[in-house]
N, C-alpha and C positions, 0 to 999 in steps of 0.2 A: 390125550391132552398133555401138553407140559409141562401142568402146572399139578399134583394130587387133588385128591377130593377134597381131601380136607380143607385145603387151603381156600378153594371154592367153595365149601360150605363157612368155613368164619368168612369170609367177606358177606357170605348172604344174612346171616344171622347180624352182621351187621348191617344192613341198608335193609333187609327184610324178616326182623325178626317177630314172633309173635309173644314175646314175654319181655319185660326188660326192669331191670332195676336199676334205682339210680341211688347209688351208696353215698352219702353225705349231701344229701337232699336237705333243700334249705327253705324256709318260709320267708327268707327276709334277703327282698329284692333287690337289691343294696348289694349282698355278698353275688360273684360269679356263680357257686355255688348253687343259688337262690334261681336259677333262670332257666334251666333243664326243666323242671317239669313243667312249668307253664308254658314254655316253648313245646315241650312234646304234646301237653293237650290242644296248646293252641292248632299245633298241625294236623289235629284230628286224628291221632295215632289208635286201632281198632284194638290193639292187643291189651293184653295184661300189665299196667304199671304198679311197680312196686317201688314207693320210695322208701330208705332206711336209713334211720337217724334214733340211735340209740335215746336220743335226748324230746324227741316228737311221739305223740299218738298220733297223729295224723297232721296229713296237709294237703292245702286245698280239696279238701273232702274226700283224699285220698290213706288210707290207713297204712301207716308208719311202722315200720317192723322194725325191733331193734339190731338186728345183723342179718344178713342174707339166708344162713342159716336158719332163720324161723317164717323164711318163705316156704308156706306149704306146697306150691306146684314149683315145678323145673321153671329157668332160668336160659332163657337162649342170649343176652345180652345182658351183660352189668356193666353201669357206667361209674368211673368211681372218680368224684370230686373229692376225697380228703385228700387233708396234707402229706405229703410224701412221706413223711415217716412210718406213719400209717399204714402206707399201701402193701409191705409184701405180707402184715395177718391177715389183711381184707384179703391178696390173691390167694393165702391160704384157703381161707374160708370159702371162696369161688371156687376153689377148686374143688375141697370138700362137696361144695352142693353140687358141682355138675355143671355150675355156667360152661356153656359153648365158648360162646367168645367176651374177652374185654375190653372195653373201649375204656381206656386210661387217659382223662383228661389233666393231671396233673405234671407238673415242669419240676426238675429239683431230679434229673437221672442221668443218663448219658450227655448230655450238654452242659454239664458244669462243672467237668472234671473228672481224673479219675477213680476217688470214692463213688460217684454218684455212676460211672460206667461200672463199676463191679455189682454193686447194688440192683441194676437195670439187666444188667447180666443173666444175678442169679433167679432175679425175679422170670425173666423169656425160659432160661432153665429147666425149675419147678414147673413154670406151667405147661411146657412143651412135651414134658414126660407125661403129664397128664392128661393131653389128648385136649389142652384150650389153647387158643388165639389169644393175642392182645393186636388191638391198634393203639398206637401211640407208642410211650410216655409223651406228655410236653404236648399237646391238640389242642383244639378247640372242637373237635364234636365229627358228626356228622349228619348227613339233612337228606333224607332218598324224598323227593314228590310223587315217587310212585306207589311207595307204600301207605301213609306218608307217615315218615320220621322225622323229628328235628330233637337231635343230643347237641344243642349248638349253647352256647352261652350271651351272643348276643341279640339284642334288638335289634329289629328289622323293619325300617321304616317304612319299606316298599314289600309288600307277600311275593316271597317267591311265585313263580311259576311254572308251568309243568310243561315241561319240551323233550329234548331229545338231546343234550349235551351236559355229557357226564363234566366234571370237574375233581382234580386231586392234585392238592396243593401241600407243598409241605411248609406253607407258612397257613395259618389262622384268621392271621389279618389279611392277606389278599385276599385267601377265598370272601372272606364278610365284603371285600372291596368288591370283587367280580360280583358274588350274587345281588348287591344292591344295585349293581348299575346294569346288572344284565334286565332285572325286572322293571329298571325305570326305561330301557329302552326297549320291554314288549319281548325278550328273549328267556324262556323257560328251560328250565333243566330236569336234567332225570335224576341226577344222585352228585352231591358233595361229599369228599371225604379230605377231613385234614387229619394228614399221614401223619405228623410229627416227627420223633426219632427215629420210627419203623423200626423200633427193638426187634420186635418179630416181623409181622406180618409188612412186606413191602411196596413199595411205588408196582413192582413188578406184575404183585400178586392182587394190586385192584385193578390193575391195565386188565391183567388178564380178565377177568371179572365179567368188566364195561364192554371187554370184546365182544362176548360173548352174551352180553344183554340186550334183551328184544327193544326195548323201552331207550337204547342208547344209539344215535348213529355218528359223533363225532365225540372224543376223546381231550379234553382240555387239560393240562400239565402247567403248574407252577412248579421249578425244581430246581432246587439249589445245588445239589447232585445224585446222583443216582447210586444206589449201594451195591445191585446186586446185576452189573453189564449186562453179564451171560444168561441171566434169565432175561432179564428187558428184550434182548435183542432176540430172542424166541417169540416171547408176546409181542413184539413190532413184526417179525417176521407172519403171526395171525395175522394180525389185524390189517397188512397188504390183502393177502389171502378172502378177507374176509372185507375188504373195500370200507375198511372203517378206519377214515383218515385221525392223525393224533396232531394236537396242535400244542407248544410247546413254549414255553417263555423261557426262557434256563437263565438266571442273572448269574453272577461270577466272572465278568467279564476281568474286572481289575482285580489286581493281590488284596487291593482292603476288601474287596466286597468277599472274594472267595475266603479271608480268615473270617470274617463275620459270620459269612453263612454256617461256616466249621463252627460256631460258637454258639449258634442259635439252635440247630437240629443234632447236630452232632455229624454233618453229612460229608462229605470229602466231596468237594467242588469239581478239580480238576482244571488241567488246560479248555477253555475255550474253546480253540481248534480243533480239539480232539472231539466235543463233542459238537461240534460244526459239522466234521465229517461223519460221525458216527449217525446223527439227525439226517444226515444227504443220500446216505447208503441206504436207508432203511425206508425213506418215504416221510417223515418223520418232519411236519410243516411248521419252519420256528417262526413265532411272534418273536417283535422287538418292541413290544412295550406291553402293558398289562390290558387296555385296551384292543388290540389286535389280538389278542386271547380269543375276547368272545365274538370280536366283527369278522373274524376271517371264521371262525365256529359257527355263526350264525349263516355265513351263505355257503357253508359244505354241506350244513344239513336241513337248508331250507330249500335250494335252489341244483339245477342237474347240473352235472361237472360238463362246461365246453368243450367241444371236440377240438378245438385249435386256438391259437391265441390272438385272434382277428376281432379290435372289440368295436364296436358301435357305440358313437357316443353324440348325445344327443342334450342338450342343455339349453335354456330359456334366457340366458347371457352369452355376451359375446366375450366376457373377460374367464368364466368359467369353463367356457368352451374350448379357451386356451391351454388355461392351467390343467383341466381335465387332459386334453393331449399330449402336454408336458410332462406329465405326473405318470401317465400307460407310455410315455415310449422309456423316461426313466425307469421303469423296472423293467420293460423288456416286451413290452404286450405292443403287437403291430395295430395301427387304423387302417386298412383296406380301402381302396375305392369302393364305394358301393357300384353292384351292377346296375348296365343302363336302364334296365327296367324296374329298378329301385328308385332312382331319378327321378323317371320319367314320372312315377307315381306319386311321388313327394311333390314336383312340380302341381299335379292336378292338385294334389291337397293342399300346399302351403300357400299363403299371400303371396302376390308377384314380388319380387325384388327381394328376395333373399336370396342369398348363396346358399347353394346345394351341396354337399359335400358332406364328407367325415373329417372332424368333427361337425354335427347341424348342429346350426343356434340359432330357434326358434323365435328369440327373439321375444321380447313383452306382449308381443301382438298376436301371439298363437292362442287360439282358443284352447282348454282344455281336453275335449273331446279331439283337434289334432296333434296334441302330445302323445295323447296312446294312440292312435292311428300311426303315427310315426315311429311309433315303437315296434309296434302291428309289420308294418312297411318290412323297416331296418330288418327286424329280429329274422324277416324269412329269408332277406338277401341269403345268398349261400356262399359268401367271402365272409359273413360276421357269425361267429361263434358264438360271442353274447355280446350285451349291452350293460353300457353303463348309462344313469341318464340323472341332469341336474337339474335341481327346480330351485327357482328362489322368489317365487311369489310372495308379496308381505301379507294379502289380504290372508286373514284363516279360514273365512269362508270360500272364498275360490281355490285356496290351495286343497282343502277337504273336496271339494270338485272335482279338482285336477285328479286328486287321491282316487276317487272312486274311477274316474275312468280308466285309469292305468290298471287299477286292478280287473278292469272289463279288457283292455286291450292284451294284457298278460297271459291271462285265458288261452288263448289261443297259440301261446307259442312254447315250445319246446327246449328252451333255451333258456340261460341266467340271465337274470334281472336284474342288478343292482339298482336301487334310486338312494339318493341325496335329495333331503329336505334343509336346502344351506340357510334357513332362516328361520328352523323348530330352534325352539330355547326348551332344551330338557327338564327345565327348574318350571319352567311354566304348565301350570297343571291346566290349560284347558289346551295347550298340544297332547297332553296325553292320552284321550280319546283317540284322536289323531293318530299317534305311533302306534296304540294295541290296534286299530282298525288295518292299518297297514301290514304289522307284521303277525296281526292275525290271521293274513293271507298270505303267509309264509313269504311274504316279502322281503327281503333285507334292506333294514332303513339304517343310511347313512347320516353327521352331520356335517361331512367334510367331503369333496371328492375325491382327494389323495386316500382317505381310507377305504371309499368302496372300490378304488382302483388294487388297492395295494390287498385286499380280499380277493378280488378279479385275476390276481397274479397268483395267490396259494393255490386259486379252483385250477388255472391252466398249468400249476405245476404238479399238482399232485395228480391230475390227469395223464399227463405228459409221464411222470413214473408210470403210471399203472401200467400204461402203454410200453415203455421200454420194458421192465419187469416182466411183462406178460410174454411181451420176443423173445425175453431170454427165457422163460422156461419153456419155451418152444424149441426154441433150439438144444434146453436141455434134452427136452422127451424125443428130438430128433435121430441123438447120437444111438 
């Protein structure tokens, strides 16, 4: 592997550990502080918690030790919310006891200058001679559903859920952005981790990680810059190897945003285009907004990657039906003729007086049962790769109709799906039935058709590498 053990083993201790203590454990809800352990029990966490606060006998019915050191059993994770001054006796005393790894929630170190870089310094240091890990300085936690942990600090309006897309972000607040809206839109995750400064342990060394997790099949990156190239480009080098796509938002486009970033994490940005090309060589799928994160995540590891870029599109308006074709030849995805005996099929099934063609638009008048039949139809031509398809029924009840059939027509085909529900209002909680039914079927549910296209375009790109990639190591093992 190219990464040691060690470094695999602090990442497991962090997302899987079975002890864990949270140092400046707090009872009053109010303080950040205060939201770690009710967050970890809420998660149902099975292990050993230990919270310590020289100043508590206990909390939440849990017994309060006053330093780490007066934990009788070993320590595989400490979480340490005091204030930064604090922090390098506490990593003394962590290391004294043997903590594995640290999860360092506190800010006040390499991001605020450079006293606070010396200090952060000598803290990775100490500990690294010592045989422990930190994540962090400067985080907000981390959250695995498959253990389940949650060291996270904020409320969560929506429970996560438990899927198959890792997430590491090196801001706090995006990730709390991405996991609320991936859970209001029915998309479950394996493991969050906000990186922070990456004093020690880096973006590299939880890539590598996620590679290599059974519980993980797509790869999600918030990154302001990346510290350590030469390893990253080893761990993207896996994860081709290992067909486990990385999706990637990198902001620092302008000088202000790349100094900000420099001031938030401590991270060096970098030209843009550098890491343009550096993301193109490697396979390496970028979003362009925070959104595209997890819709293009969600149909890499929900839906099989198309053999070609030929899509079928299929929609219940005539004006959607347009912009859908607009929207796939703008990025680069072909409509194909469908074959004549694609047609000819559709003719038997659809009402007289429709036009037949790619894109179909089905029209108000389509039953729901011939929507998935048309999917059914379309999805076997052998010019369409996959299908995009739009609905925008207002009733809830016939669109939950419509819903169920597409997931009976789906069934049976071998190919990506995309749907758009252009008329779910995500705020409305009796769609939300609706969405987990849908992407409880490993569906990917759109609210726009430009985003399930623009998902449709990462599956036939990251295809399309594997595919070049693969010739050329054939050609390597030729010579």
């Amino acid at each position: 592997m190219i990464h040691n053990r060690d470094q695999l083993k602090a990442v497991s201790f962090l997302l899987r550990p079975k002890s864990i203590a949270i140092i400046g454990a707090s009872s009053d809800p109010r303080k950040f502080s205060g939201a770690f352990l009710p967050n970890l029990v809420a998660a149902g966490f099975e292990g050993k918690i230990y919270p310590v606060n020289p100043k508590r006998s206990e909390i939440l019915g849990f017994k309060c030790y006053p330093s780490v050191m007066q934990i009788p059993e070993d320590v595989d994770l400490a979480c340490l919310v005091v204030p930064s001054p604090a922090i390098p006796e506490i990593m003394e005393e962590c290391i004294k006891k043997g903590v594995k790894t640290a999860l360092i929630i506190t800010a006040g170190f390499g991001e605020t200058g450079e006293e606070g870089k010396r200090v952060q310094i000598r803290i990775v240091e100490t500990a690294t001679k010592a045989g422990m890990r930190i994540c962090g300085p400067n985080c907000e936690g981390v959250l695995s559903q498959v253990t389940p942990v949650d060291l996270t600090m904020f409320s969560k309006s929506v429970k996560p859920l438990l899927g198959e897309v890792a997430i590491v972000t090196q801001s706090g607040g995006i990730g709390e952005y991405l996991i609320t809206h991936m859970s209001e839109r029915g998309i479950g995750i394996s493991h969050w981790i906000s990186s922070g400064n990456e004093a020690d342990l880096k973006l590299s060394d939880y890539v590598n990680y996620l590679v290599q997790d059974a519980h993980t099949k797509v790869i999600s990156l918030f990154v302001e810059g990346i510290r350590d190239v030469e390893k990253f480009k080893e761990v993207a080098s896996t994860a081709i190897s290992e067909k486990k796509p990385i999706v990637v938002f990198k902001i620092g486009k302008s000088e202000k945003a790349r100094t900000k970033a420099a001031s938030h994490t401590g991270a060096v940005a970098g030209s843009d285009q550098i890491y343009d090309a550096f993301f193109r060589q490697y396979g390496i799928i970028r979003a362009h907004s925070l959104d595209e994160i997890f819709e293009i995540s969600m149909a890499l590891a929900w839906q099989p990657l198309p053999k070609g870029d030929g899509v079928g599109v299929i929609c219940d308006s005539g004006g959607m039906a347009c912009l859908t074709a607009d929207a796939a030849e703008d990025v680069g995805l072909r409509l194909p003729n469908f074959s004549e005996k694609t047609l000819q099929k559709l003719r038997e099934l659809l009402p007289e007086g429709l036009t037949i063609g790619n894109p179909l638009d089905l029209t108000a008048l389509a039953a729901p049962a011939d929507i998935a039949k048309s999917i059914e139809i379309i999805g076997k031509d052998k010019q369409v790769d996959a299908v995009v398809v739009t609905i925008t029924w207002w009733s809830k009840e016939i669109l939950a109709e419509v819903c169920e059939e597409i997931i009976k027509g789906m069934s049976n085909l071998d190919k990506p799906v995309l749907l758009t529900l252009a008329v779910v209002s995500i705020a409305d909680p009796e769609f939300r039935e609706l969405i987990r039914r849908v992407t409880g079927e490993r569906i990917p549910l759109y609210i726009a058709p430009e985003k399930a296209v623009v998902a449709m375009k990462a599956m036939v790109s990251y295809q399309s590498f594997l595919k070049e990639h693969a010739r050329k190591q054939m050609k390597i093992g030729d010579r």
